[in-house]
N, C-alpha and C positions, 0 to 999 in steps of 0.2 A: 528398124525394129523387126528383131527375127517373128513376131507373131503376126503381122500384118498380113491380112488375106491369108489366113489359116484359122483352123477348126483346131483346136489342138484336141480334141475328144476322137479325132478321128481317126483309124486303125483298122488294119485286116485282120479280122481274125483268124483266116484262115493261117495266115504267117503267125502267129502268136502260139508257143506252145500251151496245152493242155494245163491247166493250174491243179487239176485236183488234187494231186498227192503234196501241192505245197503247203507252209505255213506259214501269212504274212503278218509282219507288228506292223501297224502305222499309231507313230505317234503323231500329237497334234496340240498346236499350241492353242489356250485359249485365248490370246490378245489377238484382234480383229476377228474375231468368231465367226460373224459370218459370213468373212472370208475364207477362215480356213476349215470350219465347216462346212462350205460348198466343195472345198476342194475333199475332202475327205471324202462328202456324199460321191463326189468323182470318181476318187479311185474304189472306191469298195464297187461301186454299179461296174467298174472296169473289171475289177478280181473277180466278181462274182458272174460275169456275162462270158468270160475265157475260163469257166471252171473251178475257179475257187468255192473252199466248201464255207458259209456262214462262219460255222463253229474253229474253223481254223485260221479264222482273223482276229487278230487281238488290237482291239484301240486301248491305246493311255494317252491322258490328256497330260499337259504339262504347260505353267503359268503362260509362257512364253517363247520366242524363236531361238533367245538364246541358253533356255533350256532344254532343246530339242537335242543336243548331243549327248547331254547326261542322262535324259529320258531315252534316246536309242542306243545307250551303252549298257544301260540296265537292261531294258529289252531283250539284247544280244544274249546279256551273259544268264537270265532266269525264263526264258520262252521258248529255248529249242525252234525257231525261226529259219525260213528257208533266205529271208530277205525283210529288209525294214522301209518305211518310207515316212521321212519325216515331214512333215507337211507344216508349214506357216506360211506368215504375211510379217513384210516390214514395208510401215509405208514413209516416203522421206518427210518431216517433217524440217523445221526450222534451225535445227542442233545437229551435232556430227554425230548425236545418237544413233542415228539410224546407221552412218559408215562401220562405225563398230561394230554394231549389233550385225549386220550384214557377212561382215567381215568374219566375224568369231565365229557365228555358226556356220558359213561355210567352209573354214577352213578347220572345226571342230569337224564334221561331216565327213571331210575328204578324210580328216586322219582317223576315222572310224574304219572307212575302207582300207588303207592302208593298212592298219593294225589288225584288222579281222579277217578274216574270209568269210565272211556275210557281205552281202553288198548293201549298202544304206542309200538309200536314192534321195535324193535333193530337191525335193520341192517346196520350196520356200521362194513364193512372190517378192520380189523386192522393189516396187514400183514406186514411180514418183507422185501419184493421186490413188486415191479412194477408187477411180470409176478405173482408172487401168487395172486394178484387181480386179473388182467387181468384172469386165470383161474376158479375164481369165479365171476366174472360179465358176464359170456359167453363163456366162454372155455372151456376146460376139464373137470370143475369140475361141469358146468352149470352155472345156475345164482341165486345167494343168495336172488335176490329181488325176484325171483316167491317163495322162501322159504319163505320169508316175508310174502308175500301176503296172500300165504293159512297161516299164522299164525295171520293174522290179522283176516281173516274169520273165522275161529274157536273163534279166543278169543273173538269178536264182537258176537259172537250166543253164549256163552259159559251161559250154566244156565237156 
């Protein structure tokens, strides 16, 4: 397991460009809430501790994970956004619901980047239990949204 004895919250900032002149979406599903509201609380404390300004972060919520591609397609095309970060939780239950749901929106996701020159960063938990998110939205392992964040600020300067 790549998070095993790691902090994922953890970052230099001196290596992290400056955020202030940028402008970030993060959308965010509200199915496992507060999951993916840890992770949000993550990335905005990330944007905002490397320079981002309050007023230039746009959250929208949206039902779900596998709504998050049409929520950061909107995003794109009405926010003037330097960089988006879609944020969910898909936890495995007992049905290949979760394989699909997994599947669409990351492969919805990549063909955002592909198609745009925005960079839409992927964080979306896909975990087998409750407590392995719970471990990454803010526990043990840190929180996967401040990983987000500094990846949206890289990929937004990137060039």
């Amino acid at each position: 397991m790549a998070t095993v004895n790691k902090n994922l919250s953890a970052y230099d900032k001196s290596a992290i460009p400056n955020a202030k002149e940028l402008r970030f979406g993060i959308v965010v599903s509200e199915w496992n809430s507060d999951i993916t509201e840890g992770l949000y609380s993550g990335a905005l404390e990330a944007l905002l501790d490397c320079g981002a300004i309050q007023s230039n972060i746009i959250k929208w919520d949206v039902p779900g994970s596998f709504e998050l591609t049409y929520g950061c397609k909107k995003m794109l095309a009405t926010q003037n956004v330097d960089a988006v970060i879609a944020i969910g939780s898909v936890i495995q239950g007992e049905t290949k619901h979760f394989d699909f749901v997994c599947s669409a929106t990351a492969q919805g996701i990549k063909d955002l980047n592909v198609q745009t020159d925005t960079p839409v960063i992927f964080c979306v938990l896909t975990d087998n239990t409750m407590q392995q998110a719970i471990d990454r939205s803010g526990g043990k392992h840190g929180n996967k949204g401040a990983e987000a964040a500094i990846a949206a600020i890289k990929m937004a300067t990137l060039g």
